[in-house]
C-alpha positions as YAML, in Angstrom:
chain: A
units: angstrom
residues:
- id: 1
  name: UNK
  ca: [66.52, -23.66, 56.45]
- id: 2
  name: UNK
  ca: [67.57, -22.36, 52.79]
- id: 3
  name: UNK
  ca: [66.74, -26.37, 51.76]
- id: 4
  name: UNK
  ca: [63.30, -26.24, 53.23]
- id: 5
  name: UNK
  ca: [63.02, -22.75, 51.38]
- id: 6
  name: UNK
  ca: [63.89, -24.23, 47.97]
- id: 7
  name: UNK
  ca: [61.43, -26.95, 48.81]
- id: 8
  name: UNK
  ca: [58.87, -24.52, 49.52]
- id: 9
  name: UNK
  ca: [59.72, -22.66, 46.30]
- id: 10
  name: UNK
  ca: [59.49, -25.63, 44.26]
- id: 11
  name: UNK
  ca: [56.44, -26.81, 45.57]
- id: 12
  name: UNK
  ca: [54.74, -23.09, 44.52]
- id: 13
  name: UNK
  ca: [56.10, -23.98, 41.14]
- id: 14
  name: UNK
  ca: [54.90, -26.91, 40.55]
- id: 15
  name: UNK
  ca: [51.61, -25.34, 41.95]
- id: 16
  name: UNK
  ca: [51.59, -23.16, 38.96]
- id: 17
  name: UNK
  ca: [52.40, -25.16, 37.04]
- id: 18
  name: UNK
  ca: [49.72, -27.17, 38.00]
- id: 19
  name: UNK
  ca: [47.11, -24.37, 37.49]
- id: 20
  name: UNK
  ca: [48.34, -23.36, 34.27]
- id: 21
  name: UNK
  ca: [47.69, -27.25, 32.78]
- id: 22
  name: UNK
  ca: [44.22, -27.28, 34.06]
- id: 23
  name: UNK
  ca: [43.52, -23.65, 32.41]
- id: 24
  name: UNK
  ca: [44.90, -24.50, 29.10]
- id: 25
  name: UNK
  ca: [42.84, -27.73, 29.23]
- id: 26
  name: UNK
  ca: [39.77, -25.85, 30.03]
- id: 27
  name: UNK
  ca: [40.45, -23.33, 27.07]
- id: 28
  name: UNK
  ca: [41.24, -26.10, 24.85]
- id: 29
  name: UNK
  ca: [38.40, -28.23, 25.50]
- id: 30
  name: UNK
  ca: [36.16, -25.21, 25.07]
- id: 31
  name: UNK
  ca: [37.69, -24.48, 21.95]
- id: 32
  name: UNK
  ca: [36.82, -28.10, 20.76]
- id: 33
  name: UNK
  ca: [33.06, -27.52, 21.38]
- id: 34
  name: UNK
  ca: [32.90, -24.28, 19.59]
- id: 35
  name: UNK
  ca: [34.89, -25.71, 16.58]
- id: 36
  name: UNK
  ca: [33.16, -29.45, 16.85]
- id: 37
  name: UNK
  ca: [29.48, -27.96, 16.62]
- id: 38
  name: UNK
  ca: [26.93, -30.78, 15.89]
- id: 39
  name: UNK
  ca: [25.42, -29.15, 13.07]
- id: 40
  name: UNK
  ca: [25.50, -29.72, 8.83]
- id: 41
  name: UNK
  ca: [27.52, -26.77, 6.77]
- id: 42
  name: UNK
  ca: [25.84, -25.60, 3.76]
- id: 43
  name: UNK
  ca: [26.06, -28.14, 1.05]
- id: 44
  name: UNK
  ca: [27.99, -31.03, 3.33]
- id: 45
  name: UNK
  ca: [26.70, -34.39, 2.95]
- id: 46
  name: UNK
  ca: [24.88, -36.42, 5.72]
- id: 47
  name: UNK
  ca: [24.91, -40.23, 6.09]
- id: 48
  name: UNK
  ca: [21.60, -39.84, 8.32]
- id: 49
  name: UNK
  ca: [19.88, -38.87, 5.32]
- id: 50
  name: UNK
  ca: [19.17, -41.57, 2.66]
- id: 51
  name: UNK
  ca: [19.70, -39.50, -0.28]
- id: 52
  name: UNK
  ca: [23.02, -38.15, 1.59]
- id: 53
  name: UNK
  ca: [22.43, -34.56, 1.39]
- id: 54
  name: UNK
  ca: [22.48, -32.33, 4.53]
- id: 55
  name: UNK
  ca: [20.58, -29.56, 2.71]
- id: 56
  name: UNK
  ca: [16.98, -29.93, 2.91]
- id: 57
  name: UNK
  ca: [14.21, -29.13, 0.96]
- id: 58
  name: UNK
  ca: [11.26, -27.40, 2.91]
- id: 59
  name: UNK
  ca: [8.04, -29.10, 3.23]
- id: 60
  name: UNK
  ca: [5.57, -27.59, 0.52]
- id: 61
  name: UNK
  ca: [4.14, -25.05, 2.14]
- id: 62
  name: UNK
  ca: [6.16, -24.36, 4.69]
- id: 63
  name: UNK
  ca: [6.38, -20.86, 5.64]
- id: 64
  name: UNK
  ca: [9.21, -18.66, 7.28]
- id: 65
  name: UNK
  ca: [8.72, -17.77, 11.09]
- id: 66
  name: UNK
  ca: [7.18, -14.76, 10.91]
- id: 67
  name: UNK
  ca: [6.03, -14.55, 7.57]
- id: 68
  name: UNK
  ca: [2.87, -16.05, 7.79]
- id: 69
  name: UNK
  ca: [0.62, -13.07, 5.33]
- id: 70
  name: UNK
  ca: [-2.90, -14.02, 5.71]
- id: 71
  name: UNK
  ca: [-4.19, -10.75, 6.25]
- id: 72
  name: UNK
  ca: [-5.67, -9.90, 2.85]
- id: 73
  name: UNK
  ca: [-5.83, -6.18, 3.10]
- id: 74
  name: UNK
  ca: [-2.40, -5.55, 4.71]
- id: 75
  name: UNK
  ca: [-0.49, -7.66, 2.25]
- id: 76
  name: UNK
  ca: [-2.81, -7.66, -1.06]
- id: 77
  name: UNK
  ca: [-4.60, -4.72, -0.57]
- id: 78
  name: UNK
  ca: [-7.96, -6.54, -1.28]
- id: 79
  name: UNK
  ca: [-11.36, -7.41, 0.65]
- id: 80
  name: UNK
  ca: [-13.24, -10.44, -0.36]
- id: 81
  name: UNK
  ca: [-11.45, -10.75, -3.14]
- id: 82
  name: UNK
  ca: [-11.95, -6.96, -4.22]
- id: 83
  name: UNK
  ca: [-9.85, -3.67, -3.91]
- id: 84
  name: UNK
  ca: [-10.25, -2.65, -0.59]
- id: 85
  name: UNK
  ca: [-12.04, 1.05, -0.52]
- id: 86
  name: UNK
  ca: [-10.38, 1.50, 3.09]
- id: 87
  name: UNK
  ca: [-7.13, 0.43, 5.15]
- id: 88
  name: UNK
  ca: [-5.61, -2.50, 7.64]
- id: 89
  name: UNK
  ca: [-5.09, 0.61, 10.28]
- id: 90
  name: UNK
  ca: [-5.89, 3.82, 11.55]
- id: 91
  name: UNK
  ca: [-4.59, 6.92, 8.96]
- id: 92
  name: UNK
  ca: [-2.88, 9.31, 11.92]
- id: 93
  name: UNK
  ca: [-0.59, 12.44, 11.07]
- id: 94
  name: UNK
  ca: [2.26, 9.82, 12.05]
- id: 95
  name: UNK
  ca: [1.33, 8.04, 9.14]
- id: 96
  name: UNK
  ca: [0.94, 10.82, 6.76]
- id: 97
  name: UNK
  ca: [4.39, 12.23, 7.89]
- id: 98
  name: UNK
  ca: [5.79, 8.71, 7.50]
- id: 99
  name: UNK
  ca: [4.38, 8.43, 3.65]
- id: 100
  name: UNK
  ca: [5.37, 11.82, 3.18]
- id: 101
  name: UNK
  ca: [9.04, 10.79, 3.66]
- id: 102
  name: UNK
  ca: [8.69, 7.51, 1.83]
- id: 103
  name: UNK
  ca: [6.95, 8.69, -0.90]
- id: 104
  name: UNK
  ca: [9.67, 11.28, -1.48]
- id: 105
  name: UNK
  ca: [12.39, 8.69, -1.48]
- id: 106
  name: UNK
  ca: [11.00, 6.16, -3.50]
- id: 107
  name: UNK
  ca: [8.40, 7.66, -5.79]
- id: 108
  name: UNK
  ca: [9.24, 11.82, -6.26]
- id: 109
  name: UNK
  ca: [12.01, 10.60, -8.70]
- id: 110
  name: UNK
  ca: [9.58, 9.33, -11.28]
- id: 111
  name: UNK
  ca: [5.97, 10.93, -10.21]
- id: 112
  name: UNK
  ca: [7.89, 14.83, -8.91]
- id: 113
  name: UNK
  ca: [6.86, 15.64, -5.34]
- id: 114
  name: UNK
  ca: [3.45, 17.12, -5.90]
- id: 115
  name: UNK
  ca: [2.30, 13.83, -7.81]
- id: 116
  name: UNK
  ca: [1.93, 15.14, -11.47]
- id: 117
  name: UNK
  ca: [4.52, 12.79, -13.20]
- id: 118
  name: UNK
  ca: [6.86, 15.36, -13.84]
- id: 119
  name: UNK
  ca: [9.88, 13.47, -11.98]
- id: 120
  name: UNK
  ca: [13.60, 14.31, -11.92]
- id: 121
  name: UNK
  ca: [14.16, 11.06, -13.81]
- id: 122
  name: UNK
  ca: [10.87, 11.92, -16.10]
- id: 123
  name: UNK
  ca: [12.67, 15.06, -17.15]
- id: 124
  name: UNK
  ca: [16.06, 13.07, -17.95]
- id: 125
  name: UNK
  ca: [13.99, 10.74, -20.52]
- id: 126
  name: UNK
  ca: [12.48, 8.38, -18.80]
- id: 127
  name: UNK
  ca: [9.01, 7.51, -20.04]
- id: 128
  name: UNK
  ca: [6.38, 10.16, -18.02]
- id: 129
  name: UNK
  ca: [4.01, 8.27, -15.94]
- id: 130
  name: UNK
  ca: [0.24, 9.17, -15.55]
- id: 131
  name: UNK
  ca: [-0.38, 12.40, -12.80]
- id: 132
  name: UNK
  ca: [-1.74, 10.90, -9.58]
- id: 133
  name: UNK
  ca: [-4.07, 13.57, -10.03]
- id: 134
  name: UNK
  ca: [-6.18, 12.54, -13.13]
- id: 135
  name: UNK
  ca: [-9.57, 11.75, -12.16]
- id: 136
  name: UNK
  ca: [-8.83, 8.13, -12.86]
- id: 137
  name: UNK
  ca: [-6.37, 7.82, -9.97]
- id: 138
  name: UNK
  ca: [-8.29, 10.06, -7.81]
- id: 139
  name: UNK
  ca: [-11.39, 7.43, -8.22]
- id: 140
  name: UNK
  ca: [-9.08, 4.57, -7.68]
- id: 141
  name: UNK
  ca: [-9.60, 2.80, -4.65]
- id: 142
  name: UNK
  ca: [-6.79, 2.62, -2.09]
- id: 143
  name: UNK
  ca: [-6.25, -1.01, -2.63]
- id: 144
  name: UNK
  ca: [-5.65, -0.72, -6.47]
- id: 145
  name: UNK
  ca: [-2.62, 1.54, -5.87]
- id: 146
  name: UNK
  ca: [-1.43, -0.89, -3.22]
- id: 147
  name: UNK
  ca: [-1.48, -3.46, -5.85]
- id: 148
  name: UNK
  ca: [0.50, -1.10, -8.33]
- id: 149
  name: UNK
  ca: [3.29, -0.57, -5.53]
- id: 150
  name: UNK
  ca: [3.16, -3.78, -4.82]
- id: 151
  name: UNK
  ca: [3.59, -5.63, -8.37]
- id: 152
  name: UNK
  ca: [3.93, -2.79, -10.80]
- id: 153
  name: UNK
  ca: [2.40, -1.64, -13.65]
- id: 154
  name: UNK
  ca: [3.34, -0.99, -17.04]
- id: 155
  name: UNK
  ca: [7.43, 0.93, -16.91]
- id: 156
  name: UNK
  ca: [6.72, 0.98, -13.42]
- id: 157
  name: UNK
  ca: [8.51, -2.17, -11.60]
- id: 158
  name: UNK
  ca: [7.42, -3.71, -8.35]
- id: 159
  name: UNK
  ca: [8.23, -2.54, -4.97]
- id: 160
  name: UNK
  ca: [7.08, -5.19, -3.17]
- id: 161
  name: UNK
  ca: [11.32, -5.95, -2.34]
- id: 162
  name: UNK
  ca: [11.54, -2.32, -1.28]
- id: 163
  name: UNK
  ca: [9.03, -1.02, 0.16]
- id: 164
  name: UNK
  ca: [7.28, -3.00, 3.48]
- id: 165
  name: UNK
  ca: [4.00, -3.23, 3.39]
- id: 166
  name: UNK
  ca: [2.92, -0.63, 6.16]
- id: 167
  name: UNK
  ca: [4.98, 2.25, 4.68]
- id: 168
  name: UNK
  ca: [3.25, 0.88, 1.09]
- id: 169
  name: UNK
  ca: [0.09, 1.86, 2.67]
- id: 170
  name: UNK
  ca: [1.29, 5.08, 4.66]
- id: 171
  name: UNK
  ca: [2.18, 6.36, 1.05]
- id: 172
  name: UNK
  ca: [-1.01, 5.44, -0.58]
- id: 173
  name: UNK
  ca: [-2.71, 7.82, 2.49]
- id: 174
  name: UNK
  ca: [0.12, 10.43, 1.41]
- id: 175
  name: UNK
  ca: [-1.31, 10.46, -2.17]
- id: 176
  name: UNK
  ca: [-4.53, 10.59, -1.34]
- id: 177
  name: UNK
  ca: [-3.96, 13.78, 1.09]
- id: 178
  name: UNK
  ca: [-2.04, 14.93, -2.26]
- id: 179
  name: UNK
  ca: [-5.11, 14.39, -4.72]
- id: 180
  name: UNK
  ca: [-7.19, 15.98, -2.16]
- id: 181
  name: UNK
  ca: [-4.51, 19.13, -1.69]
- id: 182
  name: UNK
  ca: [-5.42, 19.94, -5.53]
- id: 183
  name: UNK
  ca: [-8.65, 19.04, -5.37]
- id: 184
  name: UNK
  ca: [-10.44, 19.74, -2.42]
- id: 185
  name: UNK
  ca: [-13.66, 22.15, -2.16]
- id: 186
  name: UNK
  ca: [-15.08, 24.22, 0.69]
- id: 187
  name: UNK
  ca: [-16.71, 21.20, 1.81]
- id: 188
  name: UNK
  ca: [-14.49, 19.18, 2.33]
- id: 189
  name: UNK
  ca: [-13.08, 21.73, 5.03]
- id: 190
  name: UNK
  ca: [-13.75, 21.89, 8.67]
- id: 191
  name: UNK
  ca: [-16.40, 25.03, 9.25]
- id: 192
  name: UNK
  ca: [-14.28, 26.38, 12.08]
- id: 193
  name: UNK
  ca: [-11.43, 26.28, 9.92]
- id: 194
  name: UNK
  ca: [-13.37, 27.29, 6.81]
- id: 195
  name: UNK
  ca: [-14.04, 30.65, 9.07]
- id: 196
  name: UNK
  ca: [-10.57, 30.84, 9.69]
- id: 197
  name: UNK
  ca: [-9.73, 31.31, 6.09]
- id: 198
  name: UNK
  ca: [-12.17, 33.23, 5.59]
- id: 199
  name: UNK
  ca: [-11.41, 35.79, 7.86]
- id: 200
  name: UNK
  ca: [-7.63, 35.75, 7.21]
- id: 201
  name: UNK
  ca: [-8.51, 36.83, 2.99]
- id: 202
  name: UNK
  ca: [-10.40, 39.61, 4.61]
...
């Protein structure tokens, strides 16, 4: 009886044993294909290749997934070649609020919040840009600002690396609504809110 015990015992053993093997060959041989990918490391050389370099050139004009700009207005800000007098989407509150914000982050340092050029930076020495509120600016179509964020002008560097090109334009609406805040005439408000105002100075 106690032999056939110890047989019993040795045969669980050897079970386990057994099962153990096969796991560690499983993990091992997953291992290999995770380490063993069949790919080409930066810079490594390639006999499949007859100038023996795994890195390749792309094809000339190749573009990056995703990256294909042929919209005109959205990414240059032009129409048939001109500045576009209008933009690549509706202008919403959403929008306004969203230039708002980026405006304040990215251009308040130089141009002050209300737009006249009077910056934090400007103040420090930097050289004082134009007030977005000159008539010249004010006349400027929206695409010709678009192309100043975009590739800068004069001390002012390009944002095109910063700044994507929807929140380029959601700033450009934000100026405008600034330009207009100085600006604006009792025409250019609503009657019913005209009234409004009128009867709240009363």
């Amino acid at each position: 009886m106690m032999h056939a015990t110890r047989l019993d015992m040795a045969g669980n053993r050897s079970g386990v044993f057994l099962a153990l093997a096969a796991v560690a060959l499983l993990a091992f041989a997953c291992r290999l294909d995770m380490h063993d990918q069949p790919k080409y490391k930066s810079y490594r050389a390639s006999e499949f290749f007859s100038d023996g370099m795994a890195s390749r050139i792309p094809p000339e004009g190749a573009v990056a997934q995703g990256q294909l700009r042929e919209d005109d207005l959205l990414y240059r800000g032009r129409l048939d070649g001109a500045f576009a007098a209008e933009y690549p989407f509706p202008v919403t509150r959403e929008v306004l609020e969203r230039g708002r914000q980026r405006f304040n982050i990215f251009c308040a340092p130089c141009h002050s919040q209300s737009g006249d050029g009077r910056g934090m930076i400007v103040r420090r020495g930097m050289t004082q840009p134009p007030s977005l509120h000159i008539r010249r600016l004010r006349e400027a179509p929206p695409g010709y600002i678009f192309d100043v964020v975009t590739n800068g002008f004069g001390n002012m560097y390009s944002y095109s690396s910063r700044i994507e090109p929807r929140d380029r334009w959601a700033i450009i609406a934000y100026i405008q609504a600034l330009q207009l805040s100085r600006n604006a005439t009792p025409d250019d408000v609503d009657p019913a809110d005209l009234e409004k105002l009128e009867e709240a100075g009363q």
